[in-house]
N, C-alpha and C positions, 0 to 999 in steps of 0.2 A: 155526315160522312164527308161530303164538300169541304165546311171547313176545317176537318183536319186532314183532310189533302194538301188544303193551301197552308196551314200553319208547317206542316213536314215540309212541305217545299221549303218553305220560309226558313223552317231552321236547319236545312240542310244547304240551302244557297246564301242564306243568310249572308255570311265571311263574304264574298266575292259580290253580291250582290245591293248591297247595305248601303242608304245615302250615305254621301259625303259629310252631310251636317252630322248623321249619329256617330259616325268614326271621330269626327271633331270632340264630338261632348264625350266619347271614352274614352281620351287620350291616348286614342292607337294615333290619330295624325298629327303629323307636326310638319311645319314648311323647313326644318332644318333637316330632319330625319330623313324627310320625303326628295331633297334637293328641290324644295319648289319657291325656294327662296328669288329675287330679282337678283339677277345678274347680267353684268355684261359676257355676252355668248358671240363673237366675233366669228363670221365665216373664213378659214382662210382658203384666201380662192387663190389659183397659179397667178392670178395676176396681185394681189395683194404682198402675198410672198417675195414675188422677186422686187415688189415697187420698195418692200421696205429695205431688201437687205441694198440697195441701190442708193437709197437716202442715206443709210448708215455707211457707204462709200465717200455719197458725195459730200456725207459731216465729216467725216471723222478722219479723212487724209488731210484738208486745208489746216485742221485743227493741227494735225500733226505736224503737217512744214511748218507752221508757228511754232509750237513748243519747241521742234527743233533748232529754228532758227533766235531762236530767245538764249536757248542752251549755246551755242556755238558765240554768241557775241559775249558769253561770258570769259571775262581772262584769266587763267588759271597755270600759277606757277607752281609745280612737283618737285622738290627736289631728296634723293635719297640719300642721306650722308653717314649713316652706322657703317661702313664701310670705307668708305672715301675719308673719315675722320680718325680712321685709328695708324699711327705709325706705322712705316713698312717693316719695320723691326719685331710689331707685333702682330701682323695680319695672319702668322700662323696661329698662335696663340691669344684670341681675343679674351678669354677671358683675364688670361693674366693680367692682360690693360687693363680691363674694365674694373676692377676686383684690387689693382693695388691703389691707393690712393695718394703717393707719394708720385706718380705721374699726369701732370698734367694735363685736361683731358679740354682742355681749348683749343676749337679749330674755326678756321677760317673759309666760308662758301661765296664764290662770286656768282654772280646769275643775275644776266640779261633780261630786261624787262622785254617780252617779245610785241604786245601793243599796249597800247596806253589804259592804265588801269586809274579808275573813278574813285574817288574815297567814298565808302568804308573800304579799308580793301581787310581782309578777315586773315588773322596769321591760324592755321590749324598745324596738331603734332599728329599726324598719322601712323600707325604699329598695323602689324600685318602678325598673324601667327601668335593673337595673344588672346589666349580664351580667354574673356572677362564673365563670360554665361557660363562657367562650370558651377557645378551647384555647390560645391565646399564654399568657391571663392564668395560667389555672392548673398550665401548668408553668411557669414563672417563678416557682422557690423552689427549693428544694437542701435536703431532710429530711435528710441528714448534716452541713449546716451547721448547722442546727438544732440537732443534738442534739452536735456535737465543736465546733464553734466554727472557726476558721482553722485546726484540725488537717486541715481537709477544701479541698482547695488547688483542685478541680477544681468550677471554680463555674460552667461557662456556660451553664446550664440556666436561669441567672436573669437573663438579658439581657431586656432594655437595662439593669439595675438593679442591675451586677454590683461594680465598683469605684470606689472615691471616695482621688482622689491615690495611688494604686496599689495600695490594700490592698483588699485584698475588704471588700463592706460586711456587718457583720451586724446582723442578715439579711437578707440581699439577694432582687433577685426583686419584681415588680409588683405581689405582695398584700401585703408586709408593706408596700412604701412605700407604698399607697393606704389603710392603716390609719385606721378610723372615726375620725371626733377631736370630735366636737360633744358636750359635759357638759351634765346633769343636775343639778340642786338642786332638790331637795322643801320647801317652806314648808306647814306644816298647823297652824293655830291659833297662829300668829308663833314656832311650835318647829319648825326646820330638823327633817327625821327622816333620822334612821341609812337610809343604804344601804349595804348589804353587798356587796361585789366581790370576793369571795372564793370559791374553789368553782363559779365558775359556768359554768369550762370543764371539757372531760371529765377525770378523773380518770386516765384514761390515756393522753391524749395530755400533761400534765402530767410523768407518770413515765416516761415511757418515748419520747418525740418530741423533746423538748424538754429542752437541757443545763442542768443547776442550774448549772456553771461557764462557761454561755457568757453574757456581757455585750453589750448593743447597744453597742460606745463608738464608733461610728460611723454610726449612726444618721441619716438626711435631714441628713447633713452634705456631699452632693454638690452639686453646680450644679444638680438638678430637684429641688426642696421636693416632697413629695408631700401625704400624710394626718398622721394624729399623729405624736408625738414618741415616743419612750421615753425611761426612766431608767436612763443607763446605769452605775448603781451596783446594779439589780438585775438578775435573771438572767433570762433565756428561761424557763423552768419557771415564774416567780410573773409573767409579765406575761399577764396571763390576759383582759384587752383584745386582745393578739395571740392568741393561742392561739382565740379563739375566732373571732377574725375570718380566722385560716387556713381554719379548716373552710367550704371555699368553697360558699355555695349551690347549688343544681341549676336553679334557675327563675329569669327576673330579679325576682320580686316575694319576698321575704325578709324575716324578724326574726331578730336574734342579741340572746342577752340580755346586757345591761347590767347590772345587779344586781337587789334583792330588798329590798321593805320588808319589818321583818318587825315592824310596827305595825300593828292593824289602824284601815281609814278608817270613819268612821262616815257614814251617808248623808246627802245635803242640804248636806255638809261644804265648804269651798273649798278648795283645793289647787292653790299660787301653787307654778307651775316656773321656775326661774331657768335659762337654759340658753345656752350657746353656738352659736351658728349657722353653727360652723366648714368644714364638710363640703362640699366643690364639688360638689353634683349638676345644679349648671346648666347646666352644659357640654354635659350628654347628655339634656339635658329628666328627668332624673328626680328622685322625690318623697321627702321624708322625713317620717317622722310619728313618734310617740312612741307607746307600747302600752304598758298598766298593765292586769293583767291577776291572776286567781287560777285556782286549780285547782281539780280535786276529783280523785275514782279516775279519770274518763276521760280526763283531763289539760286542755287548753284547750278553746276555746269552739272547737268545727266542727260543724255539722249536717248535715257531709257524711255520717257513717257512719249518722247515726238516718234520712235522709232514704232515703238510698241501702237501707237495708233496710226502710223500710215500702213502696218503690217493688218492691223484689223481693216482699215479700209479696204487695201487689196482685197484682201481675203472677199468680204461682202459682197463688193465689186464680180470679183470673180464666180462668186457662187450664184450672182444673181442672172451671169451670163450663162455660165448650166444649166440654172433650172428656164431661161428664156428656150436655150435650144430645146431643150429636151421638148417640151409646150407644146414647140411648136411642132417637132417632129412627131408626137405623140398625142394631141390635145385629147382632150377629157372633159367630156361637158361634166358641171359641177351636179346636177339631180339626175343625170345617167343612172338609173337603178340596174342595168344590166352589169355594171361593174360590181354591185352587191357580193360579198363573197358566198352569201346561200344562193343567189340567183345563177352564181357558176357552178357551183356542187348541180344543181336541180338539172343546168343545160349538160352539164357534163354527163349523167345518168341517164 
């Protein structure tokens, strides 16, 4: 009778009562189920808390006068001339300028070099209010056309802008025929300067996107003229005006670079732009401007990242001084079990 006393115990306390080694060998335990894995379990105590958000103050403002002051030694000429380029005769009517082509669309921009700029110095064409992320525009192109030429027969990914008198056009597709077309001439001290158009789309979209034996030779030869022309004696791979203008922006406000002085401008200087005013952004109310610009390690001028971390610094800073006062007007020892919230329900009853 004894032991079937103690086997009933047994298999009734069994579950709760059972070594650890027989749960192992029945694979009820496991150190991942159980959370009994090693880890790092950090306390955070009032004073740990405020020491870090303090540190992340005292990083991350000095960090930020740097980046900002990286950004501010950059030189950076804006200028916006969709506007300022068209006839007073026709500033009520822009698109009639822009649209007839028996009107000359050659203007002339003067603009003061305000400090001395370093070579490279970077020509960019900036548009404002031009959705290149609408989803029609940006699949409208055929990357196998691209790169095999009319070897690649299945083009209707690039409608409306697919064939001209029955042949596929290449490159077909809404970005390449809205292609930038408005030119740049630099005049400095009545010596025209070297710009460089070389290199200034990616390297591998160059090698590896774009066919060296595919030819435009059909090219805005359809019934819709769009943007620029190509030459169709050179190949997809060196028209590097297309290429960069594939790479469609994310935002409708954008710069694609144009080319690269690589003179440097001395300051107080004049610098006469001779430029074509080809480019239709009237249609859609949007802007064009000219960007002249240099670099350093942080690359262009933004004060978004230096502003952005002396605002986290503050912040840190600041929270690290609340939670100091608070400490101390409140302190809390860290193993106080009378703060427990059952040990308040039990004193409160």
């Amino acid at each position: 009778m004894e032991m079937e006393r103690v086997s009933s115990s047994a298999s009734t306390d069994g579950s709760s009562q059972s070594h650890p080694s027989a749960r192992r060998r029945s694979g009820a335990f496991y150190k991942f189920t159980q959370q009994d894995l090693p880890a790092c379990k950090p306390v955070l105590t009032p004073a740990s808390v405020i020491a870090t958000f303090l540190l992340l103050g005292i990083v991350f403002i000095p960090v930020g006068i740097v980046c900002l002051h990286a950004s501010e030694r950059v030189v950076e000429i804006v200028d916006r001339y969709d506007t300022e380029c068209i006839p007073e005769v026709f500033r009520s009517n822009k698109l009639a300028y822009i649209k007839d082509s028996s009107i000359p669309k050659n203007c002339t921009r003067k603009i003061r070099v305000p400090n001395y700029m370093k070579a490279p110095i970077y020509i960019y064409y900036e548009l404002d209010n031009y959705y290149q992320n609408h989803r029609r525009y940006v699949k409208s192109r055929n990357e196998k056309q691209l790169l095999y030429g009319l070897n690649q027969k299945d083009i209707s990914s690039c409608q409306p802008e697919e064939y001209s008198n029955g042949v596929p056009i290449v490159p077909c597709g809404l970005i390449a025929w809205s292609l930038f077309n408005d030119t740049y001439t630099f005049v400095h001290d009545m010596v025209e300067l070297n710009v460089n158009r070389k290199n200034i789309s990616w390297e591998s979209d160059r090698d590896h996107k774009y066919g060296k034996h595919v030819y435009p030779f059909n090219f805005q030869n359809g019934t819709l003229i769009g943007g620029g022309m190509l030459d169709p004696s050179i190949p997809l791979s060196e028209q590097e005006d297309l290429i960069v203008w594939m790479r469609v922006a994310a935002l409708p406000k954008f710069r694609k670079l144009y080319g690269v002085i690589e003179e440097d401008l001395e300051e107080g200087k004049l610098l006469v732009v001779q430029l074509t005013n080809n480019y239709n952004t009237y249609s859609f109310g949007g802007k064009k401007k000219l960007v002249l610009t240099t670099s350093n390690w942080l690359g262009g001028k933004n004060n978004f990242l230096g502003i952005s971390y002396i605002v986290a610094g503050s912040f840190s800073i600041l929270i690290a001084i609340v939670f100091s006062l608070l400490h101390v007007k409140n302190p809390r020892p860290l193993t106080d079990a009378v703060y427990l919230s059952t040990n308040r329900k039990s004193n409160a009853n």
